[in-house]
N, C-alpha and C positions, 0 to 999 in steps of 0.2 A: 342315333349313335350315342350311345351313354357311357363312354370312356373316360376314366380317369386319368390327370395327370397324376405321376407317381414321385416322377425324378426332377433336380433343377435340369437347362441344359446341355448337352451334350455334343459332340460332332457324328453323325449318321454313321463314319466310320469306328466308332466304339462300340455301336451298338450290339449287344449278341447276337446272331443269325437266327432267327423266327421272331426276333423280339418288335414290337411295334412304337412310334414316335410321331409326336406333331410336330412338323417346323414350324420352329419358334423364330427363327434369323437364318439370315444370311450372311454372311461376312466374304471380302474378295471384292475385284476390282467392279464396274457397273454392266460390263459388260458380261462376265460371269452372271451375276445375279437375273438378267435378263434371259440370259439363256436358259439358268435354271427353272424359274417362272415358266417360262415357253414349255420346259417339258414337265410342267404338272407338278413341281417341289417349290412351290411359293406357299409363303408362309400359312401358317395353315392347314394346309396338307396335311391327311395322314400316312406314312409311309411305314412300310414292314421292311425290314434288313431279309433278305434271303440268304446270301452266303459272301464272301468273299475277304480277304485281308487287305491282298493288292489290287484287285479288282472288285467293287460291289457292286452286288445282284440288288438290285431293292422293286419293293411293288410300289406302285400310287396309281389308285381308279384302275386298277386291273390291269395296269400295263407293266410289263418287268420291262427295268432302266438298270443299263452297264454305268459304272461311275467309277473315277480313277481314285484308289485313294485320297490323293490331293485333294482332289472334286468334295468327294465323300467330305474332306475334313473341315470344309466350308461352309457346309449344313448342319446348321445345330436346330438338335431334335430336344422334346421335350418326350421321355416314354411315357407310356399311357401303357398301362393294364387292357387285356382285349375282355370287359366286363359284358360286350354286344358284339354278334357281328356287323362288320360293315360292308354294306351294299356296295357293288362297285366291279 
């Protein structure tokens, strides 16, 4: 994976739809973040925005994940240019 960071950053829910991000943090109560982690958005990660405003579509390791706004806005992503693809 030879990905660049591009952006400082951001909440997963601003991200444009096709665009891709590393989680960089968490933010939200302990139990949020736990959850998040559980389903494959722990730091780290890299995840692609699919679509959504009030609801997002996002991928991470091949799995597409619903996320509520709110949720979404919890997760701060750093974008990353797609310079490789990734396995997954």
């Amino acid at each position: 994976m030879n990905r660049e960071t591009t952006t400082a950053p951001t909440p997963l829910c601003q991200l444009n739809a096709g665009a891709a991000g590393r989680v960089c943090g968490l933010t939200g109560d302990t139990h949020f973040c736990q959850r998040v982690r559980e389903m494959g958005l722990g730091e780290s990660a890299c995840v692609t925005k699919i679509s959504g405003t009030t609801t997002i579509i996002c991928q991470v390791s091949g799995t597409r994940i619903a996320l509520s706004h709110a949720a979404a806005s919890h997760i701060l992503v750093e974008k990353i240019s797609p310079s490789s693809p990734v396995a997954g």
